[in-house]
C-alpha positions in Angstrom: -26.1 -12.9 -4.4 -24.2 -13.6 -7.1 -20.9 -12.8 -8.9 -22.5 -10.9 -11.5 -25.0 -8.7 -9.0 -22.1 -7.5 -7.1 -20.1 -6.2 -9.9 -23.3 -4.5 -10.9 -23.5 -2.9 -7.7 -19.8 -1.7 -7.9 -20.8 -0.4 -11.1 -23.9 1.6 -9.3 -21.5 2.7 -6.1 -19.1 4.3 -8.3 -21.8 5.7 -11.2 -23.9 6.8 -8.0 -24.2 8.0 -4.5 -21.5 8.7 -1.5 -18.1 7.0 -4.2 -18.9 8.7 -7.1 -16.3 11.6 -6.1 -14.4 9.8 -4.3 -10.6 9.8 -5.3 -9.6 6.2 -6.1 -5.7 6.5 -6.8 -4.4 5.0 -10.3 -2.8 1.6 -10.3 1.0 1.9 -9.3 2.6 1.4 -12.9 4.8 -1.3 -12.4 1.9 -2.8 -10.9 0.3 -2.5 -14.0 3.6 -4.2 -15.7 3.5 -6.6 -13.1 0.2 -7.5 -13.5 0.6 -7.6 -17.4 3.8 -10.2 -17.4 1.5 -12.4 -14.5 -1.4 -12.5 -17.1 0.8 -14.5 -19.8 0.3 -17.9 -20.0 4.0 -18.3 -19.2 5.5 -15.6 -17.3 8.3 -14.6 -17.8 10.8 -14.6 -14.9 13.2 -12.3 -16.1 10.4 -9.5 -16.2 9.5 -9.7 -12.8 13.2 -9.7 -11.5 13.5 -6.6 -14.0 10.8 -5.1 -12.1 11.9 -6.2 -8.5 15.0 -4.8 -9.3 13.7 -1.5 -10.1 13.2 0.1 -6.9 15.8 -0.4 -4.4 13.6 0.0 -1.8 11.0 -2.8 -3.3 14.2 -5.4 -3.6 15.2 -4.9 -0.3 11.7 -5.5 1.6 11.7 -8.7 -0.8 15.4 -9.9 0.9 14.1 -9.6 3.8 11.1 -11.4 4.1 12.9 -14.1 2.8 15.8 -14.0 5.0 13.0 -14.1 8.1 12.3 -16.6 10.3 9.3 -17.7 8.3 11.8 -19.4 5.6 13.8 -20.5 8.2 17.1 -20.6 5.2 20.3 -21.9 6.8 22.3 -19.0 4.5 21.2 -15.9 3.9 19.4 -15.0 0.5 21.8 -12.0 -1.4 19.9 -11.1 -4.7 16.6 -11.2 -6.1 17.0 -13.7 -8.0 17.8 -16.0 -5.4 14.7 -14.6 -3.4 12.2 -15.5 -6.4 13.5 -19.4 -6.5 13.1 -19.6 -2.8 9.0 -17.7 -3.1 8.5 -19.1 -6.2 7.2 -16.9 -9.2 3.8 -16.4 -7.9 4.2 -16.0 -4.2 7.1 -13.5 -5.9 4.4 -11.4 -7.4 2.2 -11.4 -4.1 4.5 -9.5 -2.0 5.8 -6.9 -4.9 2.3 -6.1 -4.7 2.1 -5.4 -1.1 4.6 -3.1 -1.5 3.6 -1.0 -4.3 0.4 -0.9 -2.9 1.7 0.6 0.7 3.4 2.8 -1.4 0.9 4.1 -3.3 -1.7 4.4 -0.5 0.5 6.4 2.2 -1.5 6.3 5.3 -0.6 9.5 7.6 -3.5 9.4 9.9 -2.5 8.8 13.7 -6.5 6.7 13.4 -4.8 3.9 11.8 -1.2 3.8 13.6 0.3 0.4 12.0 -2.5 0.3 9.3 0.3 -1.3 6.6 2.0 -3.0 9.2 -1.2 -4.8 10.5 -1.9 -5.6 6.8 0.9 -7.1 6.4 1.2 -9.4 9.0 -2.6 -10.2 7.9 -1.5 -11.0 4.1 1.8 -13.3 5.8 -1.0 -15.0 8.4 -3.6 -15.9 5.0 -0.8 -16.7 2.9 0.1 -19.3 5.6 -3.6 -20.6 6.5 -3.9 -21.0 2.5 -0.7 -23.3 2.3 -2.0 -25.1 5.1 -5.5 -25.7 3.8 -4.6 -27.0 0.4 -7.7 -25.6 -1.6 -6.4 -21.6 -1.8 -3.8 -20.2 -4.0 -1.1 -18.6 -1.3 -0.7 -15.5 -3.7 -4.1 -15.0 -4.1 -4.7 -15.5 0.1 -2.1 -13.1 0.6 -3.4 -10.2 -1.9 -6.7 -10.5 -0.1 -5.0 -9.8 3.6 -3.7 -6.8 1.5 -6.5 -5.4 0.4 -9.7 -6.4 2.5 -9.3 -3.3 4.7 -7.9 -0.8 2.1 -11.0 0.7 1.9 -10.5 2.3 5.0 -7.8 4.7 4.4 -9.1 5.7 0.9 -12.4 6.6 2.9 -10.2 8.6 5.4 -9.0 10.7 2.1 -11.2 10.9 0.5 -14.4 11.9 2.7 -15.4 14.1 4.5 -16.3 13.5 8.6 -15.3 10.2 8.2 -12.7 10.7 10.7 -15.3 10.7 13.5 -17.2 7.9 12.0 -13.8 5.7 12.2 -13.5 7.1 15.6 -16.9 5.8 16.6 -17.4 2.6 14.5 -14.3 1.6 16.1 -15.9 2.1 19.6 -19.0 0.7 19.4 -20.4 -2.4 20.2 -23.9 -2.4 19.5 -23.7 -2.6 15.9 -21.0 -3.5 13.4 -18.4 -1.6 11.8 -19.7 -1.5 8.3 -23.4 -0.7 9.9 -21.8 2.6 11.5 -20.1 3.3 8.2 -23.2 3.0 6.3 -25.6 5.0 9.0 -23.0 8.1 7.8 -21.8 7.5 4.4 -24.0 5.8 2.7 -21.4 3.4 1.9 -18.5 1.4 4.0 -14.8 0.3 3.2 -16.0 -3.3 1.7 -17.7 -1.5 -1.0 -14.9 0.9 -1.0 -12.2 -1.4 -1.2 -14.0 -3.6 -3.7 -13.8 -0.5 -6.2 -10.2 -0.1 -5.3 -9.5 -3.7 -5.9 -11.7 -3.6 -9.4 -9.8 -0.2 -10.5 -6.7 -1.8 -10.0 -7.5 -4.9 -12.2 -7.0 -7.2 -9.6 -9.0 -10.9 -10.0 -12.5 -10.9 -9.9 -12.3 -13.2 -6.7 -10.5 -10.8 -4.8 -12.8 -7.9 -5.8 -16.3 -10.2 -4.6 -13.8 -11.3 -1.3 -13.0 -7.9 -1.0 -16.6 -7.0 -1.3 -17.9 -9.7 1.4 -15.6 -9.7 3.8 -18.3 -8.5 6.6 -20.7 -10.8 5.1 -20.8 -13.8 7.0 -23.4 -15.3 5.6 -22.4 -16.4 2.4 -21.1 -19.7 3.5 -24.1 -21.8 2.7 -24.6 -19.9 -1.2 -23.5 -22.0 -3.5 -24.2 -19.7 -6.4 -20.9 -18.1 -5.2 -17.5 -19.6 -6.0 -15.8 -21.6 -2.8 -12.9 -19.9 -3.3 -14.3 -16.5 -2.9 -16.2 -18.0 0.7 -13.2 -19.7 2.0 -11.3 -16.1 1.6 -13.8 -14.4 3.9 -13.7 -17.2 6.0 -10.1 -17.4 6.5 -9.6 -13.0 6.2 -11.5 -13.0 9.4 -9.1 -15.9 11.1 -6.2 -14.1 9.8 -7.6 -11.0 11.6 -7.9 -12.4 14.7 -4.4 -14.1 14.6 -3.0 -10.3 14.4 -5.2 -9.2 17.1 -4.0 -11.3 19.7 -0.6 -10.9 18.3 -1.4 -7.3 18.8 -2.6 -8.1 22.1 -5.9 -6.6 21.5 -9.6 -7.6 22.3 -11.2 -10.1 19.9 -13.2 -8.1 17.6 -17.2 -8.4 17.2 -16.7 -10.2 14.1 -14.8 -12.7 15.7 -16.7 -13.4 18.5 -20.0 -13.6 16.4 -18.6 -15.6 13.6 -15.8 -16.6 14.5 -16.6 -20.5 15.2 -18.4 -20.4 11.5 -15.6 -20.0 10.0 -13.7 -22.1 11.5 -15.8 -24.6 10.8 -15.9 -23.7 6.8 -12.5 -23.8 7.0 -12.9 -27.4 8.8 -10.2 -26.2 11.5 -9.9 -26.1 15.1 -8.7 -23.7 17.6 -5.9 -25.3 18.9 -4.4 -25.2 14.8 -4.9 -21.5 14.3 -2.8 -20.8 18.1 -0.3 -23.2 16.2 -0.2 -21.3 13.1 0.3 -17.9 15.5 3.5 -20.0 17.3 4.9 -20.8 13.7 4.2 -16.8 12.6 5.0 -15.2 15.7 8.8 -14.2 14.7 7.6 -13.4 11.4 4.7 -11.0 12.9 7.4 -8.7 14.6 8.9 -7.6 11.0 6.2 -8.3 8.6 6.8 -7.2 4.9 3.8 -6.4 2.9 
């Protein structure tokens, strides 16, 4: 498949069939500004502290991610500004996204208890596997932990039984979670999130990421970009990582694919349960 076919699919999903009512909430607007001073050829700095200093709220998740034990800082970090030369512009940008977007997309359902804060810790645990790896933009990595699942609440919103299906995809074993989707809906939370993802203007490599997150055989097609493979690859370690954090059975996925990607990724076992020791403090109070 390539790039082009699955943004004509989007296209179809949302012209078409089970999404084309569904609700799909407006970009936040300073995400919008956000995204607009990012897409300048030099950004400018000020204009992103202007905007991380807009919501008290927003300025105080960033202070404390940086002030965790993930940037292990011998003094604590006091302002924003200070917080964006320690992240760096980029990496800045990343995690003001995180938390307009858990703002925008309240989740209320007692189905996905820690839904944001499970996404989080997913976005710090890619962010982390990309700076390891070398060939994956950290901001990018971590934008994809955000959003690969964000399908699932705008699905719970947005239509109808799919409360039961969640219920039940959740529960089974015998086919995947995106099969059990699809047998109800017609459609499933990679497609959903894609169009989320696309709405929102976000990089056409997150939106096809987004899109094949559950498609594990994509390693091998070269007509897609590596960048876009190596995000799937290293969503689904990233996902595991918080699942045994979370003390919780290893997933289908995992067990199915998980050597696979591994392998992509050209890593071992014994480095992702290292990653997991150097995250585990930063796990307990992640900040989207």
């Amino acid at each position: 498949m390539q790039p082009q076919d699955i943004q004509q699919e989007l296209e179809r999903a949302r012209d078409s069939g089970p999404t084309k009512t569904l609700v799909i909430p407006p970009c936040p607007e300073l995400l919008s500004q956000l995204q607009r001073v990012m897409e300048a050829e030099d950004p400018d700095l000020n204009a992103v502290a202007r905007i991380a200093g807009s919501d008290v709220a927003m300025s105080a998740a960033l202070l404390k991610l940086v002030n965790s034990p993930l940037y292990a800082r011998s003094r604590p970090v006091q302002t924003v500004e200070q917080a964006m030369a320690t992240l760096g512009l980029r990496q800045t940008a990343a995690m003001l996204t995180g938390f307009l977007v858990r703002s925008s997309l309240p989740v209320n359902s007692p189905l996905l208890g820690q839904f944001w804060e499970r996404s989080g810790r997913r976005a710090l645990a890619l962010g982390h596997i990309a700076r390891q790896l070398y060939n994956l933009e950290p901001d990018l990595a971590h934008t994809m932990g955000l959003f690969s699942h964000v399908g699932i609440p705008v699905m719970l919103q947005g239509l109808r039984g799919y409360s039961s299906t969640l219920v039940e995809a959740q529960a089974r074993i015998d086919r995947s979670f995106i099969a059990t989707e699809n047998a109800a809906h017609r459609t499933d939370h990679a497609v959903v999130g894609a169009l989320v993802a696309r709405t929102w203007r976000l990089a056409p490599t997150i939106q096809l990421a987004v899109r094949l997150h559950h498609d594990f055989n994509i390693f091998g097609d070269e007509q897609l970009p590596l960048e876009v493979r190596s995000l799937v690859a290293a969503n689904l370690v990233a996902d595991h990582m918080v699942h045994r954090y979370d003390t919780l059975e290893s997933e289908a996925d995992w067990l199915a694919h998980g050597p696979a990607c591994m392998d992509f990724l050209g890593v071992t076992e014994m480095e992702v349960t290292d990653w997991m020791d150097t995250l585990h403090e930063a796990f307990a109070a992640p900040t989207a």
